[in-house]
ZARO-385720 format. One line per field, with one value per residue: residue number from 1; x, y, z of N, C-alpha, C in turn. Coordinates in nm, 3 decimals, padded with zeros to 5 digits. Example, Ala and Ser with C-alpha at 12.3 -4.5 7.8 and 13.67 -1.06 7.14 Angstrom:
BEGIN
nr	1  2 $
n_px	01.319  01.285 $
n_py	-00.569  -00.225 $
n_pz	00.780  00.708 $
ca_px	01.230  01.367 $
ca_py	-00.450  -00.106 $
ca_pz	00.780  00.714 $
c_px	01.320  01.290 $
c_py	-00.330  00.003 $
c_pz	00.780  00.787 $
This chain:
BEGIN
nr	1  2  3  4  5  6  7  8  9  10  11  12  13  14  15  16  17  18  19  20  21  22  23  24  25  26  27  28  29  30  31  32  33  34  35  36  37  38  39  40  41  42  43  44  45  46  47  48  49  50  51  52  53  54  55  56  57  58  59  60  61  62  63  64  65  66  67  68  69  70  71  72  73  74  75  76  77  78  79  80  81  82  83  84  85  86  87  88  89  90  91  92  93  94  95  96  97  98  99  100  101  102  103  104  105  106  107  108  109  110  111  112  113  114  115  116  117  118  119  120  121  122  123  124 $
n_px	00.083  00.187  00.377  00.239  00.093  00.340  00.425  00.194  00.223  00.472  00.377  00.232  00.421  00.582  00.393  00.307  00.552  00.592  00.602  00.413  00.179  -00.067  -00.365  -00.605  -00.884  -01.183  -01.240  -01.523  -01.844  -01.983  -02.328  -02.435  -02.253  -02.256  -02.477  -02.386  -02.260  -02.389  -02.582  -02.337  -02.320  -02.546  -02.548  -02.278  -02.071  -02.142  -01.978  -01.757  -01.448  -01.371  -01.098  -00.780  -00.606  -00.810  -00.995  -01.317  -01.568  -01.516  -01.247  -01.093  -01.193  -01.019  -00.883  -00.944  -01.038  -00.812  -00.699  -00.899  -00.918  -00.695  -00.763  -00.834  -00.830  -00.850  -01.079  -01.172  -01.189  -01.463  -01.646  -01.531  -01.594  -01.881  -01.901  -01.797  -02.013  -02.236  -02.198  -02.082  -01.856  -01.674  -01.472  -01.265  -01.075  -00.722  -00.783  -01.001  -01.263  -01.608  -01.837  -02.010  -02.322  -02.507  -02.746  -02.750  -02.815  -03.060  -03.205  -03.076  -03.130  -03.059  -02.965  -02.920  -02.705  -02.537  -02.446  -02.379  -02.150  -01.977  -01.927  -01.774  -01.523  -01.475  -01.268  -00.937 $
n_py	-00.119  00.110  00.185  00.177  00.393  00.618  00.602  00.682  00.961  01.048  01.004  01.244  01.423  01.434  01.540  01.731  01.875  01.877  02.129  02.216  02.506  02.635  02.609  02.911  02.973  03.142  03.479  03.524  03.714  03.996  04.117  04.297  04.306  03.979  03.977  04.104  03.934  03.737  03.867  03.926  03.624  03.567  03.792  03.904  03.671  03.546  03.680  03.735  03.612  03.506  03.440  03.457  03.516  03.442  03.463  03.500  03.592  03.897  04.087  03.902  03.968  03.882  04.070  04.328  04.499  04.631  04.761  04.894  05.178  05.316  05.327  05.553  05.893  06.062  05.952  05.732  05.370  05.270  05.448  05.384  05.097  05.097  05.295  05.161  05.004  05.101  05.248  05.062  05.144  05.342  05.357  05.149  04.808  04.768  04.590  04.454  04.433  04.638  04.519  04.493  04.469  04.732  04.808  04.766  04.978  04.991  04.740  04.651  04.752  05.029  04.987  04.693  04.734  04.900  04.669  04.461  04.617  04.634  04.342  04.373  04.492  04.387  04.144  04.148 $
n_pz	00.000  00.082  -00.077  -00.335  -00.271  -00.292  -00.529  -00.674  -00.602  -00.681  -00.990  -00.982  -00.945  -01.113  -01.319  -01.251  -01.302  -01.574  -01.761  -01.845  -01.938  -01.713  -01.777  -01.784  -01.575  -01.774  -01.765  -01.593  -01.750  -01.682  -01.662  -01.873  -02.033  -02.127  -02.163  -02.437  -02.572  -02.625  -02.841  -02.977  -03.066  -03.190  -03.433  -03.533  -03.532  -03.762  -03.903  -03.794  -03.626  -03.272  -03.269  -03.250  -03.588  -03.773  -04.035  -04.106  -04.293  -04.219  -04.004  -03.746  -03.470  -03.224  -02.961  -03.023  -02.824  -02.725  -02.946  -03.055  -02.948  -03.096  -03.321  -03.477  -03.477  -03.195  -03.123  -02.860  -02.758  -02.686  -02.838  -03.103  -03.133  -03.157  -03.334  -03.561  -03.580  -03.597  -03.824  -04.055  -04.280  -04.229  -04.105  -04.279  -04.191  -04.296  -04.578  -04.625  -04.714  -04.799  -04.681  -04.476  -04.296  -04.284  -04.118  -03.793  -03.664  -03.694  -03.641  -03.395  -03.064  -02.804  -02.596  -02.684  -02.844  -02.655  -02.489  -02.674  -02.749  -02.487  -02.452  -02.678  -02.585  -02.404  -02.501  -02.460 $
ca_px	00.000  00.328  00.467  00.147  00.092  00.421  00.393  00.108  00.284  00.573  00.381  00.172  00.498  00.647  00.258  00.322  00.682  00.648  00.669  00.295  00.100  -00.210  -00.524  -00.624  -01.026  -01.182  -01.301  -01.692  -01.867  -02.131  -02.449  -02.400  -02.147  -02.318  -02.589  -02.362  -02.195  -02.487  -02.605  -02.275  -02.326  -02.681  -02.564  -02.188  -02.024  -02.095  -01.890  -01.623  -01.413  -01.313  -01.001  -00.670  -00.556  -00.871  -01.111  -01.421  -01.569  -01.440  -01.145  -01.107  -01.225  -00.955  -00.791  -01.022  -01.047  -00.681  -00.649  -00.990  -00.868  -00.615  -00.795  -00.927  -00.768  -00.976  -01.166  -01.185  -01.231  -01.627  -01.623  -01.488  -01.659  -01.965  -01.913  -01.772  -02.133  -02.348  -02.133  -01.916  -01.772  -01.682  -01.289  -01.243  -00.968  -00.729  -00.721  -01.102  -01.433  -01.725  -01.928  -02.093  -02.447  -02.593  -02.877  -02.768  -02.906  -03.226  -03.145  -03.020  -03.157  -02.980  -02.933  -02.839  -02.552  -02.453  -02.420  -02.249  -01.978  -01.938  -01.887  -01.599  -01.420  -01.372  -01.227  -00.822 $
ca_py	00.000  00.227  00.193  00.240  00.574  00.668  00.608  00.771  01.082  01.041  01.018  01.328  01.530  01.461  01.580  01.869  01.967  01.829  02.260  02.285  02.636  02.576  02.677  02.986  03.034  03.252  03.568  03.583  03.851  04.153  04.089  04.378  04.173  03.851  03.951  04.199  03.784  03.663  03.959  03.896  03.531  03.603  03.891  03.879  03.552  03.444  03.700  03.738  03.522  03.578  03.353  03.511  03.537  03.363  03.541  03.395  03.761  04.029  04.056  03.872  04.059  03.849  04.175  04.416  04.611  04.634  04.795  04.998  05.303  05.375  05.325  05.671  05.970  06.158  05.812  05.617  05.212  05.283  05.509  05.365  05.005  05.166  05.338  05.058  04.868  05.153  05.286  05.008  05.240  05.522  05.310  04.970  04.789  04.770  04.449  04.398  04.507  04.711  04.394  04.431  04.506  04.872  04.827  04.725  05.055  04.950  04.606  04.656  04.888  05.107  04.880  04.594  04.792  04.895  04.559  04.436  04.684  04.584  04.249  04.414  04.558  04.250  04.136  04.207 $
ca_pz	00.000  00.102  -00.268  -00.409  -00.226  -00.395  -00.692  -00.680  -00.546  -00.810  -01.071  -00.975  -00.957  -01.251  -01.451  -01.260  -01.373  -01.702  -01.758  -01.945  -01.895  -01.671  -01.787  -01.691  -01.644  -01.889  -01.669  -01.590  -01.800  -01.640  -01.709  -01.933  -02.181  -02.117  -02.332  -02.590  -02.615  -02.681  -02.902  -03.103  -03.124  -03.294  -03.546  -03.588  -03.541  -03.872  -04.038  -03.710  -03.583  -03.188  -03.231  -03.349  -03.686  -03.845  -04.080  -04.194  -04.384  -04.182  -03.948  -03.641  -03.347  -03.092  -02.919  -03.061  -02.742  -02.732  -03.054  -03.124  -02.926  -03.163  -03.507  -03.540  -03.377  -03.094  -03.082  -02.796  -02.827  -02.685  -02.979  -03.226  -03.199  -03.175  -03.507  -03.658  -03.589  -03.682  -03.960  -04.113  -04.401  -04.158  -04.138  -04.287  -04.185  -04.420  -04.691  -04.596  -04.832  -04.715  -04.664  -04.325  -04.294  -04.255  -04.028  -03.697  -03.586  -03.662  -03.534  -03.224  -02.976  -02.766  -02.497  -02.673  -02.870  -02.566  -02.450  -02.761  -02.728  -02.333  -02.439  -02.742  -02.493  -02.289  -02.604  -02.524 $
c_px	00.087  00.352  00.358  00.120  00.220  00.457  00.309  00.152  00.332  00.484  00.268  00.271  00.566  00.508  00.290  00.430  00.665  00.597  00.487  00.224  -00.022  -00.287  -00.562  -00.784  -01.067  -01.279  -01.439  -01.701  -01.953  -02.196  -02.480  -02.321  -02.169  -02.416  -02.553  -02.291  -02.308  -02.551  -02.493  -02.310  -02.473  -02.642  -02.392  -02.089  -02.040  -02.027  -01.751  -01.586  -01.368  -01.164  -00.877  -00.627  -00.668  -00.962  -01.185  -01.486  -01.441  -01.330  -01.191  -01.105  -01.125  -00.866  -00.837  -01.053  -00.944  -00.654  -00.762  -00.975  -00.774  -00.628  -00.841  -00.892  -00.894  -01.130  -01.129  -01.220  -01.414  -01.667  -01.633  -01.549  -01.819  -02.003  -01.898  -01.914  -02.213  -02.315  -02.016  -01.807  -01.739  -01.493  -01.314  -01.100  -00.894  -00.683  -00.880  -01.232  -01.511  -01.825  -02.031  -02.207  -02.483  -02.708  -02.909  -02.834  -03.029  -03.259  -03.187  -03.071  -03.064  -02.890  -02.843  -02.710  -02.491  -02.334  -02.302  -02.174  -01.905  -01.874  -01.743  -01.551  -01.372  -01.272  -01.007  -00.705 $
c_py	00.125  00.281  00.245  00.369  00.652  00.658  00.699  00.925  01.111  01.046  01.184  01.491  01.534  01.509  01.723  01.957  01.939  02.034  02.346  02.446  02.548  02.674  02.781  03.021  03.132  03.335  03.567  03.717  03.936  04.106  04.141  04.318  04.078  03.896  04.006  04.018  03.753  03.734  03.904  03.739  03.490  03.671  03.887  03.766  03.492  03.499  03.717  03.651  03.583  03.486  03.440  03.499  03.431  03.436  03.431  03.477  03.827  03.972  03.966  03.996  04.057  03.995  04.272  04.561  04.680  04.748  04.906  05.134  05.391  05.363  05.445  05.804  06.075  06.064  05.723  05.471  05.200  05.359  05.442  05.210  05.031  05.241  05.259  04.938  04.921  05.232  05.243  05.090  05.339  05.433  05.183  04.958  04.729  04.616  04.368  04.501  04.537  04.628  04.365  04.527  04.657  04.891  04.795  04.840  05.056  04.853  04.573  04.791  04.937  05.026  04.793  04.672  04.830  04.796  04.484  04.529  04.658  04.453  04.271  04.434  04.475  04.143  04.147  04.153 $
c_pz	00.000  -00.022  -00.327  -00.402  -00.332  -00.476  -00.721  -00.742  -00.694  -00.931  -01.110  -00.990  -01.091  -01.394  -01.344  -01.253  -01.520  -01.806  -01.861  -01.856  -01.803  -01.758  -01.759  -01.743  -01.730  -01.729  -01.693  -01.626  -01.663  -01.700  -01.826  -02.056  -02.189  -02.222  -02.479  -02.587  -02.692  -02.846  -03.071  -03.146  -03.260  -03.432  -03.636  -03.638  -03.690  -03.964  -03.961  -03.639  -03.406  -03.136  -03.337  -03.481  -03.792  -03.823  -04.173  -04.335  -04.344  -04.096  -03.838  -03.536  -03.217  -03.073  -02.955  -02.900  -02.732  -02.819  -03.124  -03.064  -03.011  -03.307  -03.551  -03.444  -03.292  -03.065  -03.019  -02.851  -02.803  -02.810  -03.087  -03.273  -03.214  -03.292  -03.573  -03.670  -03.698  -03.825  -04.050  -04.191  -04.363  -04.167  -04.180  -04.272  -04.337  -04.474  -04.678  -04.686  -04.755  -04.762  -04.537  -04.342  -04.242  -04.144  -03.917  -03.616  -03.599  -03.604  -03.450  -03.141  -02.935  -02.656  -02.533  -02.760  -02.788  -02.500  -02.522  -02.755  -02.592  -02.357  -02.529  -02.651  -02.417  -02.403  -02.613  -02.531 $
């Protein structure tokens, strides 16, 4: 039973040097970005990807909060994805066609664009 215990042990230490990253949970949204998630998974998801360097239409969104403060000068990232919903053709990024839909301001209420931009921003 002794040996068995260590073995045990031993083989529990060597899975936790063998030098891998852990996991790290994904952070719980706000109720607030819980539904702009949901929001995007309804309206955008099928033309954005939220995984790095993979476009399905448009760009990938992964890091998008990161990076929408500085697409448009004297535009914040609340700003600027916010324009980019209700006025795709106001900047396109560049190497990408003015392909995204016009009418999320009719859409989407006020609320839920809010929401979807709460959930961009967690985005970074």
């Amino acid at each position: 039973m002794r040996l068995w215990l260590l073995f045990i042990t031993a083989l529990m230490l060597m899975a936790a040097c063998r030098g891998e990253t852990p996991i790290e949970p994904t952070p719980s949204l706000d109720p607030l970005a819980a539904k702009g998630k949901q929001i995007f998974n309804q309206n955008c998801a099928t033309c954005h990807a939220l995984s790095p360097d993979t476009i399905i239409v448009g760009p990938s969104l992964a890091g998008i909060a990161s990076r929408a403060g500085s697409r448009l000068p004297d535009t914040d990232a609340r700003q600027y994805l916010g324009l980019s919903i209700l006025k795709p053709d106001a900047y396109l990024v560049t190497g990408f066609s003015d392909t995204m839909p016009r009418d999320f301001g009719k859409k989407l209420t006020g609320e839920e664009l809010d929401a979807l931009v709460a959930f961009l921003l967690t985005l970074k």
